[in-house]
C-alpha positions as CSV (number, residue, x, y, z in Angstrom):
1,X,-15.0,-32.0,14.9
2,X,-16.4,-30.9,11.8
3,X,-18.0,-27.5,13.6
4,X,-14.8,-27.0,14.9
5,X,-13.2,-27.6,11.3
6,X,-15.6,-25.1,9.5
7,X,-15.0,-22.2,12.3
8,X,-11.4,-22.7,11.6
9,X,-11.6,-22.4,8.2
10,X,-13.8,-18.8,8.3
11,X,-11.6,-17.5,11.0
12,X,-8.5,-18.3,8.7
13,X,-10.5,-16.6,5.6
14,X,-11.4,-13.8,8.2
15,X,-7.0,-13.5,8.9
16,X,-6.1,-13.5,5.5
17,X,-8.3,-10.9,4.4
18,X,-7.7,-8.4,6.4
19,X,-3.9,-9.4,5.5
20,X,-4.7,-7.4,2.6
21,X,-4.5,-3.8,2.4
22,X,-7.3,-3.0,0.5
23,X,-9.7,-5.2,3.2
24,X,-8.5,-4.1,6.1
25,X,-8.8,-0.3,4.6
26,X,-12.7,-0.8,5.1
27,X,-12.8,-3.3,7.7
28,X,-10.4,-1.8,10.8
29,X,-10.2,2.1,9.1
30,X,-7.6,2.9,12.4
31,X,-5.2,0.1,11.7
32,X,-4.8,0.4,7.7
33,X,-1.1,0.7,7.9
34,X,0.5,-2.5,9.7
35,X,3.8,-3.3,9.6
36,X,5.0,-6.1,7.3
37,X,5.6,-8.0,10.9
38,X,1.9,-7.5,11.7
39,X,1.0,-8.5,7.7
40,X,3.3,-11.3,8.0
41,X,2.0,-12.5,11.4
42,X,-1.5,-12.0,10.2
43,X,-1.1,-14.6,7.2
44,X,0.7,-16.9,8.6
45,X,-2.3,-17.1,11.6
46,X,-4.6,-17.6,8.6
47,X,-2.7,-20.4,6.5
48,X,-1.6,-22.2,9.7
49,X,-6.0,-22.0,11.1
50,X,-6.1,-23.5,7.0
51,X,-3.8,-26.4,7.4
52,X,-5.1,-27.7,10.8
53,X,-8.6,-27.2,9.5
54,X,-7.6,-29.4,6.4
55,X,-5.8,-31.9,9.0
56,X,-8.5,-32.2,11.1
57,X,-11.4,-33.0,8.5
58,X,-8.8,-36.0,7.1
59,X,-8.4,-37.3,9.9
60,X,-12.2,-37.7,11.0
61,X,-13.0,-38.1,7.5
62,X,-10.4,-39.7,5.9
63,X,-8.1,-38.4,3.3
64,X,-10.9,-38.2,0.0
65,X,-13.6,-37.5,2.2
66,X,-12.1,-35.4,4.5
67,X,-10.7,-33.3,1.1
68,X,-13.8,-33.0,-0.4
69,X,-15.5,-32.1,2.7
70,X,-12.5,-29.6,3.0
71,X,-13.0,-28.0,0.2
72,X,-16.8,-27.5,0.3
73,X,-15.9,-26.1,3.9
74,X,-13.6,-23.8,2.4
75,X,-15.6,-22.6,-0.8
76,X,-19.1,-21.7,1.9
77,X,-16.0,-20.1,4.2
78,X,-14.5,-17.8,1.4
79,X,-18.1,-17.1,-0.7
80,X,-19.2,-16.1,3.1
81,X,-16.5,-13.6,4.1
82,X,-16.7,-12.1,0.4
83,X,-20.3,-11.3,0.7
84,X,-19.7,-9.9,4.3
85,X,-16.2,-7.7,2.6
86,X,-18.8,-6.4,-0.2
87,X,-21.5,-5.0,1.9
88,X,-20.4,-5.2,5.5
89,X,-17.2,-4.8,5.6
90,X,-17.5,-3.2,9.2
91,X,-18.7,-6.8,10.6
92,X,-15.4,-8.2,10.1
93,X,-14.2,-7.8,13.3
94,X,-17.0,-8.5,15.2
95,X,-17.4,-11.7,14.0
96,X,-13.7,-12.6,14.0
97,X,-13.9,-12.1,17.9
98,X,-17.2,-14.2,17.8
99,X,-15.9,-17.0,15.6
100,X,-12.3,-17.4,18.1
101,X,-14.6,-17.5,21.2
102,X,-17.1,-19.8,20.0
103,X,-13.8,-21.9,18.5
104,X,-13.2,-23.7,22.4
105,X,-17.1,-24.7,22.4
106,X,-17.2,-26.2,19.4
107,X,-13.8,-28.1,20.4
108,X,-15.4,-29.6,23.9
109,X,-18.9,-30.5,21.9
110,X,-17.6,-32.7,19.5
């Protein structure tokens, strides 16, 4: 559960940055101007990939652990994708589509 967890939690970094303007500029160059629908769509996919990644290390963990483990998670998630933003922005994608297809594996392995 806790690979499962930690793919959630870079996929959701991976969705809210490229909710941003200024990310997705560089990342997807042919889709820089999304309607608010699409931005709107594309935040609420990463806060909702948050939350269930939070509920599902409580609920292996228990609620301190599964917090703290949460939020270690969550810092290696978000110092990952802003090192991947800063010099490869163009591997965004690419891993975005890796990280959702690997997402079922880790799901039936644990």
């Amino acid at each position: 559960m806790t690979a499962l967890a930690c793919l959630l939690s870079l996929f959701g970094c991976m969705v809210l940055s490229l909710s941003k303007k200024r990310h997705r500029k560089e990342a997807l160059p042919r889709y820089k101007n999304l309607s608010d629908r699409w931005v709107r769509a594309l935040l609420l996919t990463g806060l909702i990939c948050q939350l269930i990644f939070a509920m599902i290390l409580i609920n292996a963990k228990g609620a301190a652990l599964g917090l703290a483990y949460g939020f270690g998670w969550f810092s290696i998630a978000a110092f990952g994708q802003a090192l991947l933003l800063s010099f490869r922005p163009r591997w965004t994608p690419p891993l975005l589509v890796a990280v959702a297809l690997l997402a079922p594996l880790a799901f039936l392995v644990s």
